[in-house]
C-alpha positions in Angstrom: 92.8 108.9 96.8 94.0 112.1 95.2 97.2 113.4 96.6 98.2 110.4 98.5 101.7 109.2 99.7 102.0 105.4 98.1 105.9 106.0 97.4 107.9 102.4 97.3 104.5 100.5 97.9 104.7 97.4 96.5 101.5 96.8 94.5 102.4 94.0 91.8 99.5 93.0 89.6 96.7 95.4 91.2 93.7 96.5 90.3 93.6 100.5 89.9 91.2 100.7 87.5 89.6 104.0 87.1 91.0 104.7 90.7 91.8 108.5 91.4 95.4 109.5 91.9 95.8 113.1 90.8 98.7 114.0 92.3 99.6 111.2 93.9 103.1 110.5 95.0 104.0 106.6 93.5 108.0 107.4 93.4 109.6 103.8 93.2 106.4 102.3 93.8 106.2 98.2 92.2 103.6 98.1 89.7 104.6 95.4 87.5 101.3 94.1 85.9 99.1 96.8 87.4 95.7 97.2 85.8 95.5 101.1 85.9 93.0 101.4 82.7 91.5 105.0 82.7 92.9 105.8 85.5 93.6 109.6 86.7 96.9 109.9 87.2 97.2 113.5 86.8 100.1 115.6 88.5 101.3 112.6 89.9 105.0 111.5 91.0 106.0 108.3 89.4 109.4 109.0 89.7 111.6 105.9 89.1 108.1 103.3 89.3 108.0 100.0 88.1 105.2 99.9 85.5 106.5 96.6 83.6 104.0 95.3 81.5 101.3 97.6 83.1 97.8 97.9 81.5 97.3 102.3 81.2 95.0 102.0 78.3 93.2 105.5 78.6 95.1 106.7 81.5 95.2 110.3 81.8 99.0 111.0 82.5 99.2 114.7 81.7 101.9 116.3 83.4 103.1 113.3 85.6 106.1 112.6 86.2 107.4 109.4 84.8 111.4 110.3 84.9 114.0 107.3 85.1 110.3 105.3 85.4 110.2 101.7 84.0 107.3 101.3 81.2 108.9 98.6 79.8 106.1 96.5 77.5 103.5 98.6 79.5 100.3 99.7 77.4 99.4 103.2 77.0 96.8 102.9 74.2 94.4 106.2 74.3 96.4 107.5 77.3 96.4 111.0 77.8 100.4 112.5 78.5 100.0 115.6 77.1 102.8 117.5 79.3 103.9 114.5 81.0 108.1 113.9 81.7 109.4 110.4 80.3 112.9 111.6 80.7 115.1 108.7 81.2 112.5 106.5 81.6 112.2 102.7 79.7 110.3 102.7 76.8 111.3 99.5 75.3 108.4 97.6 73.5 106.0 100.3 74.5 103.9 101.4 71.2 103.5 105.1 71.0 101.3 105.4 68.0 98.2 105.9 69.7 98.9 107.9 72.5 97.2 111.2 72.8 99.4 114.5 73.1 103.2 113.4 73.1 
């Protein structure tokens, strides 16, 4: 699914688990409680997303864009951001210490 348009898709509570989204575009896209453990997230454009309480354990973020995103309570344990963008994005609750490259 690299590379794919899923902007403002509502996907609440999903199961992405090591799915393949390099590059995908997820601007504004709802996913409150997603399950997005390892996934590949690289490149991609979560531009004002909903990622409440979403599960990114071991994610590889590197150079996404999570501007003005909502990561409220979400857990990034292991997850790779090395060049990601978390400009005014919510980071309330989220624990930072083990997240790799930020």
């Amino acid at each position: 699914m690299n590379d794919q348009d899923l902007s403002g898709l509502k996907l609440h509570f999903v199961d992405l688990r090591d799915a393949r989204l390099n590059g995908a575009n997820l601007q504004g896209a709802e996913l409150e409680g997603a399950d997005l453990r390892k996934a590949r997230l690289r490149g991609a454009d979560l531009e004002g997303a909903n990622l409440h309480n979403a599960r990114l354990r071991g994610a590889d973020l590197r150079n996404a864009n999570l501007s003005r995103a909502n990561l409220e309570q979400a857990k990034l344990k292991k997850a790779k951001c090395k060049g990601a963008i978390f400009e005014g994005a919510n980071l309330q609750g989220v624990n930072l210490k083990d997240v790799k490259a930020l």
